[in-house]
C-alpha positions as CSV (number, residue, x, y, z in Angstrom):
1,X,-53.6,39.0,6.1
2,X,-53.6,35.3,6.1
3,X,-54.0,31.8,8.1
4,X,-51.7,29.0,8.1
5,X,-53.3,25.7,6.3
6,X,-50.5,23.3,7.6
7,X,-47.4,23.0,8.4
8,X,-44.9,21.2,5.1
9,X,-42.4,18.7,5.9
10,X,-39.6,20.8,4.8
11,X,-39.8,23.4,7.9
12,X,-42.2,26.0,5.4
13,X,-46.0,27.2,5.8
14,X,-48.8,26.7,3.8
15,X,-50.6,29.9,3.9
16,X,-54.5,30.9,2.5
17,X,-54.8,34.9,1.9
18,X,-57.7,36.5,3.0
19,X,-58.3,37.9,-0.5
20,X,-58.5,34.5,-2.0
21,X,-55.1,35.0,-3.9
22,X,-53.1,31.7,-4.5
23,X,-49.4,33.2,-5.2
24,X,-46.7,33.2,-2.9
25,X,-48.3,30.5,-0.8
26,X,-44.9,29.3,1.4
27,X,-43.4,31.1,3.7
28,X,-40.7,30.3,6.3
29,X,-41.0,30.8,9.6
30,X,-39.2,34.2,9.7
31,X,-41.8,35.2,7.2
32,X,-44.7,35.4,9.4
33,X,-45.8,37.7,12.2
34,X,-48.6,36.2,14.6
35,X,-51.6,38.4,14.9
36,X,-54.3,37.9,17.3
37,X,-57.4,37.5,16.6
38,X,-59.2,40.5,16.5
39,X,-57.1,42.4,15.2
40,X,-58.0,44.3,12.2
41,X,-55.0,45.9,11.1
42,X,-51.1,46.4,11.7
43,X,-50.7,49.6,13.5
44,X,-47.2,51.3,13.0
45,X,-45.5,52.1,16.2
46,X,-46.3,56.2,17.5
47,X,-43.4,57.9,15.7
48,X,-42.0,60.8,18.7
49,X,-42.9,64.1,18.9
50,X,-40.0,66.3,18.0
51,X,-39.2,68.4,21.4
52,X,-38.6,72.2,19.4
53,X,-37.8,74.4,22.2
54,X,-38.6,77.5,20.6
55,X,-41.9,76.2,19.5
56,X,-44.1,76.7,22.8
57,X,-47.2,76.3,20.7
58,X,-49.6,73.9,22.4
59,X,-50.4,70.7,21.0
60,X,-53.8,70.2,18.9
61,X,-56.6,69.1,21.3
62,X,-57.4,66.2,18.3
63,X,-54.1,64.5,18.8
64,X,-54.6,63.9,22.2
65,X,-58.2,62.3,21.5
66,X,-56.7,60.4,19.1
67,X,-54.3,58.9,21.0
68,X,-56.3,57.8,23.2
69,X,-59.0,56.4,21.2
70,X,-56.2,53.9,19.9
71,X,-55.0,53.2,23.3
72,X,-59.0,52.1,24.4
73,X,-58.8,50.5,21.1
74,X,-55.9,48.7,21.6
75,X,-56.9,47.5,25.2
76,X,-60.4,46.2,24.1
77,X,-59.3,44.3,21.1
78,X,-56.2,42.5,23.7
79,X,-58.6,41.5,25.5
80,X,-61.0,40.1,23.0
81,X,-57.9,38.5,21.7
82,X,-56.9,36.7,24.8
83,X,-60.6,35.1,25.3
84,X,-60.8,33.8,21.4
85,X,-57.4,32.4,21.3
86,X,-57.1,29.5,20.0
87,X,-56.0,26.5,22.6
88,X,-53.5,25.1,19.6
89,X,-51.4,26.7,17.6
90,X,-53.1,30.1,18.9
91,X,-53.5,30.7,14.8
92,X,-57.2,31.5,13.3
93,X,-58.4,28.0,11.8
94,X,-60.4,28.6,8.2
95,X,-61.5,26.4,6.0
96,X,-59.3,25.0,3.6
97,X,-59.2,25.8,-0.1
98,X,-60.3,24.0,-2.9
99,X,-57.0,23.4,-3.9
100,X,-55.9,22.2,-0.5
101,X,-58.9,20.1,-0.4
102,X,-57.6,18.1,-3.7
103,X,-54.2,17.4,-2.9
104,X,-55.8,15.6,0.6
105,X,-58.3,13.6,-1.5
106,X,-55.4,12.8,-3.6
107,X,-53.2,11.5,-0.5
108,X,-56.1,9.8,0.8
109,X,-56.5,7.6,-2.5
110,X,-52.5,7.4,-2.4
111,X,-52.6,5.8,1.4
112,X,-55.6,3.9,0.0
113,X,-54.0,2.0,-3.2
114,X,-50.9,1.6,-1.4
115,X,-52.7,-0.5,1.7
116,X,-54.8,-2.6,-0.9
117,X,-51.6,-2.9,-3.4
118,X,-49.7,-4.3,0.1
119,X,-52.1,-6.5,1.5
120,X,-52.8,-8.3,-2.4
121,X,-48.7,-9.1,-2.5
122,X,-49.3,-10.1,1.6
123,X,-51.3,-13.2,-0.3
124,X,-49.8,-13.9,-3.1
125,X,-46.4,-14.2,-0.9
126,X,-48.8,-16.5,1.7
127,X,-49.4,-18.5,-1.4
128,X,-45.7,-18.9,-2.4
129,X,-44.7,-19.9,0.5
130,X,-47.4,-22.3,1.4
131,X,-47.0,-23.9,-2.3
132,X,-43.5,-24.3,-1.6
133,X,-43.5,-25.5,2.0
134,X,-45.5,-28.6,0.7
135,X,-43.0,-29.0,-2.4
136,X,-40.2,-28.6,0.2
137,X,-41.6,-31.2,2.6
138,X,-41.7,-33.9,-0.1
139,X,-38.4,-33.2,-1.3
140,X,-36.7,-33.5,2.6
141,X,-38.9,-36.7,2.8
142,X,-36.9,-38.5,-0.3
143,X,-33.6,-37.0,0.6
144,X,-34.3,-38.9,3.8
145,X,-34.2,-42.1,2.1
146,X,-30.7,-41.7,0.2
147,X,-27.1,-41.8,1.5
148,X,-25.4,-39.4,3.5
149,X,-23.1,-38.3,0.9
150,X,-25.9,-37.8,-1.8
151,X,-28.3,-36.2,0.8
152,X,-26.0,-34.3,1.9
153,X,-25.0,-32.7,-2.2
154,X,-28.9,-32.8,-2.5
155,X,-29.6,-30.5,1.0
156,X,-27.0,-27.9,-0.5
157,X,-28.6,-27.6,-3.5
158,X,-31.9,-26.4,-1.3
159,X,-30.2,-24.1,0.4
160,X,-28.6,-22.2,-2.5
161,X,-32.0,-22.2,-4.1
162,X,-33.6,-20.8,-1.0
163,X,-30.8,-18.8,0.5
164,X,-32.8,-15.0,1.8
165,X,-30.3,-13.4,0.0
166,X,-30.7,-15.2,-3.7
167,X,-34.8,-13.8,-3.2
168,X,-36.6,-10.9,-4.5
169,X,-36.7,-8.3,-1.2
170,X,-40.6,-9.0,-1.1
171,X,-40.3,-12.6,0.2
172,X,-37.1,-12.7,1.9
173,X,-39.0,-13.0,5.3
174,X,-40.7,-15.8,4.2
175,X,-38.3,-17.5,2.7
176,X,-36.5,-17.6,5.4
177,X,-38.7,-19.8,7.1
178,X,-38.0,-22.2,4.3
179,X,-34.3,-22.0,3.9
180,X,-34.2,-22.5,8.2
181,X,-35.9,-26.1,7.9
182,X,-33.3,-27.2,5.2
183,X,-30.7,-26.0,7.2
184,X,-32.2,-28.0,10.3
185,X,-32.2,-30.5,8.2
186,X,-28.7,-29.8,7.0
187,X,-27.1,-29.6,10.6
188,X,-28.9,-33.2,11.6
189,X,-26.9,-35.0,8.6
190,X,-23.4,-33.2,8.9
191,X,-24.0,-34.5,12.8
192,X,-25.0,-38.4,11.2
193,X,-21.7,-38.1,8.6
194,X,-19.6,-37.3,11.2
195,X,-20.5,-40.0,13.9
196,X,-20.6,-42.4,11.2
197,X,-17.0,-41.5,10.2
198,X,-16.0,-41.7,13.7
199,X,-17.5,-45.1,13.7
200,X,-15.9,-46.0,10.3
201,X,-12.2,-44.5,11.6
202,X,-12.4,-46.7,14.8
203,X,-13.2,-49.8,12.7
204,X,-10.6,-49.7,10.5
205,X,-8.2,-48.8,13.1
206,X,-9.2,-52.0,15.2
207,X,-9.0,-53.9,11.7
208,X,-5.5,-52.5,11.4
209,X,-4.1,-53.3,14.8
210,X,-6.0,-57.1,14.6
211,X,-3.8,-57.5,11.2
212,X,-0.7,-56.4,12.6
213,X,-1.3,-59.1,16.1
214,X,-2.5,-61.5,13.4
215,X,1.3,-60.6,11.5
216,X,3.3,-60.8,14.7
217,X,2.0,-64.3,15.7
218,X,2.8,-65.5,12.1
219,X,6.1,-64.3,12.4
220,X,6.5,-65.9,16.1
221,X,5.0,-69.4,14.5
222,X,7.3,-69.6,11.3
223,X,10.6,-68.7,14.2
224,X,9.2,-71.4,16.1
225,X,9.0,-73.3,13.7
226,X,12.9,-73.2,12.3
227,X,13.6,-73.5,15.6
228,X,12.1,-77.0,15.7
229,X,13.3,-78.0,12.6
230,X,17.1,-76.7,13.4
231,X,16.5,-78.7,17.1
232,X,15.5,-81.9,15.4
233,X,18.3,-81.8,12.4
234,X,21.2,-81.5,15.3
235,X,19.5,-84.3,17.5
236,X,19.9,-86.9,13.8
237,X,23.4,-85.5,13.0
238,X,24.1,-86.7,16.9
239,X,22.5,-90.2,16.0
């Protein structure tokens, strides 16, 4: 006989024998037959009687006590079953083993080291990032005072160097938050560049169309001019 410890991960049991034996601990599912509690041992199943008619013998007054003996037997130990049943798994709950014992003080101090080895790189990634939020502030603040086309070289620079995906797994998040505020920041001067080349584009277009008026009315002075000239020269000649 034998309790069930816990259940694996893998579909198996982890069994404890009654004897205190520690081979052949796992068993599948298939492997194990419920008994109630109560129950002392496995009876096998009443084998028939083979019906001889020849044989008119009766049958041994001790069989028949036997039988039922087992049969009260039976009925009392159901019943004592059915009131100590467990309400879970309906299995009997022992103790666990020594050895069962270990390996959950073990995966205790596992969870344990893993939670404190967790929260330490929570701060030292706080730390990175609030370190490089004020470096990061300082740097947009001079960019702020140069040209478009320099800030604009200098903001892409940042953003390589704080991309999510050029950072260890570990700060990724964080970094995020970073590489988000260049790229604000990014966003804001392509929108400056380009008004400002609108502007520039519509200058030089009103620049270009001035010169060419400016060119026509020279060109309608000078004719006016021959024209003059030619008048006055014919009015001598007539003279």
């Amino acid at each position: 006989l034998a309790s069930i410890v816990r259940k694996n991960s893998d579909g198996t049991y982890l069994i404890s024998w009654n004897d205190g034996d520690h081979h052949d601990r796992v068993k599948e599912s298939g492997e194990l037959i419920y008994i109630r509690p109560g129950d002392s041992k496995i009876r096998e199943p009443r084998q028939p009687v083979p019906t001889n008619p020849q044989d008119t013998s009766p049958e041994p007054q001790w069989r028949h006590s036997q039988a039922g003996a087992e049969a009260r037997e039976s009925e009392e130990t159901r019943s004592r079953g059915d009131s100590q049943r467990d309400s879970g798994s309906g299995y009997q709950s022992v103790p666990e083993d020594r050895e069962s014992q270990k390996w959950n003080e073990w995966d205790a101090q596992q969870r344990r080291f893993r939670k404190e080895l967790e929260q330490r790189e929570e701060r030292e990634d706080q730390k990175w990032l609030e370190g490089r939020m004020a470096k990061l502030q300082m740097e947009l603040r001079e960019i702020d005072q140069l040209a478009p086309g320099v800030k604009k070289a200098r903001l892409r620079k940042l953003q390589l160097e704080l991309h999510p995906d050029k950072q260890p797994e570990r700060i990724r998040a964080k970094a995020q938050e970073l590489f988000l505020l260049v790229q604000g920041r990014w966003e804001a001067n392509e929108a400056t560049f380009q008004r400002e080349a609108q502007v520039k584009t519509k200058h030089e277009e009103e620049r270009a169309q001035q010169a060419a008026w400016e060119a026509r009315e020279e060109r309608r002075r000078r004719q006016e001019e021959r024209e003059r000239q030619e008048r006055q020269e014919r009015q001598e000649r007539q003279e």
